[in-house]
Each structure stands twice: as C-alpha cells, then as structure tokens.
C-alpha positions as CSV (number, residue, x, y, z in Angstrom):
1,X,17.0,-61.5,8.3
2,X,15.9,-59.2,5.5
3,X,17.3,-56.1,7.5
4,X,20.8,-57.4,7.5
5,X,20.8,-58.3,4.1
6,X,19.5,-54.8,3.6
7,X,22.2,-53.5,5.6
8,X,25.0,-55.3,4.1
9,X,24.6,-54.7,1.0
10,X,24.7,-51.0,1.5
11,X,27.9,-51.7,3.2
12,X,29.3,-53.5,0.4
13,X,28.0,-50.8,-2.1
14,X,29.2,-48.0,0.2
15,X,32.8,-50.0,0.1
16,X,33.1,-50.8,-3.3
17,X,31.7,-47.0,-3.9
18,X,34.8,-45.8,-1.7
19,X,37.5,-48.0,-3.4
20,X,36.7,-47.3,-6.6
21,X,39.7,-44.2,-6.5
22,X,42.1,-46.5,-5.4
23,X,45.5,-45.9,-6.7
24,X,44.0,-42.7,-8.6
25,X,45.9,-39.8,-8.1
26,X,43.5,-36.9,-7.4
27,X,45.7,-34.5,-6.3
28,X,47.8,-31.8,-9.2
29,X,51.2,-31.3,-8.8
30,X,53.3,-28.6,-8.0
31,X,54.7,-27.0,-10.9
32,X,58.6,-27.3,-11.4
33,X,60.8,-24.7,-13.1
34,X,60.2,-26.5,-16.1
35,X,56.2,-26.6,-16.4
36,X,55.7,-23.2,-15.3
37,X,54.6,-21.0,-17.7
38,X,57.3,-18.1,-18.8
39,X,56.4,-14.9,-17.1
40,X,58.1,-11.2,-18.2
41,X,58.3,-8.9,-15.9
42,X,56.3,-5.6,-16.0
43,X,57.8,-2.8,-17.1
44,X,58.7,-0.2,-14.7
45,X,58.1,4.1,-14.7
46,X,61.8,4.8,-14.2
47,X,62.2,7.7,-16.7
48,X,60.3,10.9,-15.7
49,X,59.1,12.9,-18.8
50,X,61.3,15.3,-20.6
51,X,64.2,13.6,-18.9
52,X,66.7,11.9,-21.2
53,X,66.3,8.2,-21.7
54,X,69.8,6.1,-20.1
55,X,72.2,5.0,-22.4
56,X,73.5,8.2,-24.0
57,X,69.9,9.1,-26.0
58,X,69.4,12.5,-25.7
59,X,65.9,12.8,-26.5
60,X,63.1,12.9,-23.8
61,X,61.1,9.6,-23.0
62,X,57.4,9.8,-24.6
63,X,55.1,10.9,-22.4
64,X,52.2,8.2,-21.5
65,X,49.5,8.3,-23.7
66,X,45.4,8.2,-21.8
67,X,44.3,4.3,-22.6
68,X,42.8,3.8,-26.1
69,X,38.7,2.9,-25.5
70,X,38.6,4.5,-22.2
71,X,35.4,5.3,-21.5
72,X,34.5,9.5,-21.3
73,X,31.5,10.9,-19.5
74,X,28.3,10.1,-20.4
75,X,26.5,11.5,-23.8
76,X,23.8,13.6,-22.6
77,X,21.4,14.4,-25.6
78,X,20.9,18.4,-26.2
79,X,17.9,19.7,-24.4
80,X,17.1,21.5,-28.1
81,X,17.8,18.6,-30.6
82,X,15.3,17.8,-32.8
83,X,13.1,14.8,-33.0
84,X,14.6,12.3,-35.9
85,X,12.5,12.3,-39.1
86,X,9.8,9.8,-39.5
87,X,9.1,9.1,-43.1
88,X,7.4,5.9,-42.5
89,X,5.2,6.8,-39.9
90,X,4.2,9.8,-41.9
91,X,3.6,8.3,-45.2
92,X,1.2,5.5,-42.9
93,X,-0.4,8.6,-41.2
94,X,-1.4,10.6,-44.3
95,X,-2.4,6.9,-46.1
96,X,-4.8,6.3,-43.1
97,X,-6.2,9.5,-43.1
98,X,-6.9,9.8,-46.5
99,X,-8.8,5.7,-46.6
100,X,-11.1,7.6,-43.4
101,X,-10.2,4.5,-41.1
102,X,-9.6,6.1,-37.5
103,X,-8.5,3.2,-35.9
104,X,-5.9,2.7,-38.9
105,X,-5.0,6.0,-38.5
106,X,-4.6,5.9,-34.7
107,X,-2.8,3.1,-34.8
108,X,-0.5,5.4,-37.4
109,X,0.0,8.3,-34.7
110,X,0.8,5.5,-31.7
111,X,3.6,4.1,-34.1
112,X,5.1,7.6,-34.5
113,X,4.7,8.6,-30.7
114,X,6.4,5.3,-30.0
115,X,9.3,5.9,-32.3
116,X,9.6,9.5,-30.6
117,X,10.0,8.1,-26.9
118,X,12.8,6.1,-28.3
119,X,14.6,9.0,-29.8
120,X,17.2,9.4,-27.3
121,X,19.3,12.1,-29.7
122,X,16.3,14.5,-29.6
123,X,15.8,16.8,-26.1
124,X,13.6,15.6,-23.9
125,X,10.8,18.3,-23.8
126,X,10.4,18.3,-27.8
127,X,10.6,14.6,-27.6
128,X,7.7,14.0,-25.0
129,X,5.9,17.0,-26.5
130,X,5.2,15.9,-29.5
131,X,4.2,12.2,-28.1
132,X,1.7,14.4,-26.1
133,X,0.3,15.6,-29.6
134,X,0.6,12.2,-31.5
135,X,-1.1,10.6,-28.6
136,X,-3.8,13.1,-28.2
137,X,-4.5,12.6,-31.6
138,X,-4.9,8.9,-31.6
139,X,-7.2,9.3,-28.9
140,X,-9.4,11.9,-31.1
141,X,-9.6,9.2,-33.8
142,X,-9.8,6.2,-31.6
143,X,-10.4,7.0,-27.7
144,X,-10.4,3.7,-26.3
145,X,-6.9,3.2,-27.8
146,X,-4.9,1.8,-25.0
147,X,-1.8,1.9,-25.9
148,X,-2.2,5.3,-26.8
149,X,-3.6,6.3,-23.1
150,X,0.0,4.8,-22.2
151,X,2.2,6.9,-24.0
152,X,-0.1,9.7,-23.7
153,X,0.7,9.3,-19.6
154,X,4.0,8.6,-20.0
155,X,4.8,11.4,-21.6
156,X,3.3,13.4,-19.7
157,X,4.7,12.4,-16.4
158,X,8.0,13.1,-18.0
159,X,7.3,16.5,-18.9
160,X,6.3,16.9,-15.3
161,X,9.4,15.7,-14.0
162,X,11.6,18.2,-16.1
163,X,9.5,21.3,-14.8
C-alpha cells in the first residue's frame, strides 16, 4: 500500500510539474517589418583612388586611411639601453651599509636586482648583468639569502640563453 501511495504521488507531482506552462507561450516570434531593427547597408569600394568621384566632382576620392589603434609589431627593447635609475634602492643600499646590518643591506641589493629583472626598457645583458652583481652581493653580506640565490640563478640562466 505504501508503494503506490509512493508512486502516485510522484505521478501527481510529475503532472502538476508538467502543467504548470500551460497556456504559456515559450516560443519568441518572428520579427515583422515593423519590429526589426533598421539596418544601413555597408558602404561599398566603388571609386578607385585618383579617379574622380560621380556626380560631376572633379577631385579624386580620398585614399583609405590604415585603421586608427591598429596594433604595429612588437616593441623590442634595445639590446644597449640602460637600466632605469634606482634612487630608492640606492638611498636604502647606502643607509644599510652605513647602520653595518648585512642582512638589511642584503635585503637592499635583492630589492634593486628585483627592480632590474623588471626593467623591460633596459637590454637584456646589462639588465641581467647587473642582477648578477646585486645578487652576488647580497649573498657576500647574507649567504643564506634565498631569494637572492633565486635571482642570482635566474639571471644567470638568462645570460646563458643570449650567448
């Protein structure tokens, strides 16, 4: 007895679940003349440049102009650009080495090696170059410096690559 109560009921819901739509209309209707949206046609290439433009103009048709924003080939930086100037990094350099705290002034020469890896105007070799040095040096103040080790290996497997 419980099974077909069981079973009805999901019948019933199933029907009542189904008729709920009814009389709904579900489907959008085609759009007349009237609800389409106003379209105007493209423009079409019939004048050649330096011809004269119809209806008795006697100048030439504009030639077309290259899209505004187009995008051009890609900037590649200049293989002797210098590195950007660090002020702040070499203001916190010379202030760490003059207090005598290596691993404040380690942590000076990482910030300015990191600043030069992200210097994409400067070449590459001068760029990685000089991380090598600010790295190396951070190491001489404070060798277990990890971060340092990083760039110190990053740079250098760089350099490698451009040989």
């Amino acid at each position: 007895m419980n099974f077909r109560v069981m079973f009805l009921a999901s019948v019933a819901a199933l029907a009542l679940l189904s008729g709920c739509n009814a009389g709904v209309e579900t489907s959008v209707p085609a759009p007349t003349p009237e609800s389409a949206p106003a379209t105007t046609p493209a423009p079409t290439a019939t004048t050649n440049a330096g011809t004269p433009e119809p209806g008795g103009n006697d100048k030439p048709a504009p030639a077309a102009a290259a899209p505004q924003g187009a995008p051009g080939p890609p900037a590649t930086p200049d293989a002797d650009a210098p590195l950007a100037p660090t002020p702040d990094e070499d203001k916190n350099i010379k202030d760490a080495e003059a207090s005598k705290d290596n691993a404040k002034a380690a942590a000076a020469y990482v910030a300015r090696a990191s600043r030069h890896v992200n210097d994409d105007k400067a070449g590459t070799k001068i760029r990685f170059n000089a991380v090598v040095k600010d790295a190396k040096k951070a190491l001489e103040l404070d060798p277990g410096n990890k971060r340092a080790t990083s760039l110190l290996k990053l740079a250098e497997g760089r350099l490698a690559e451009k040989k």
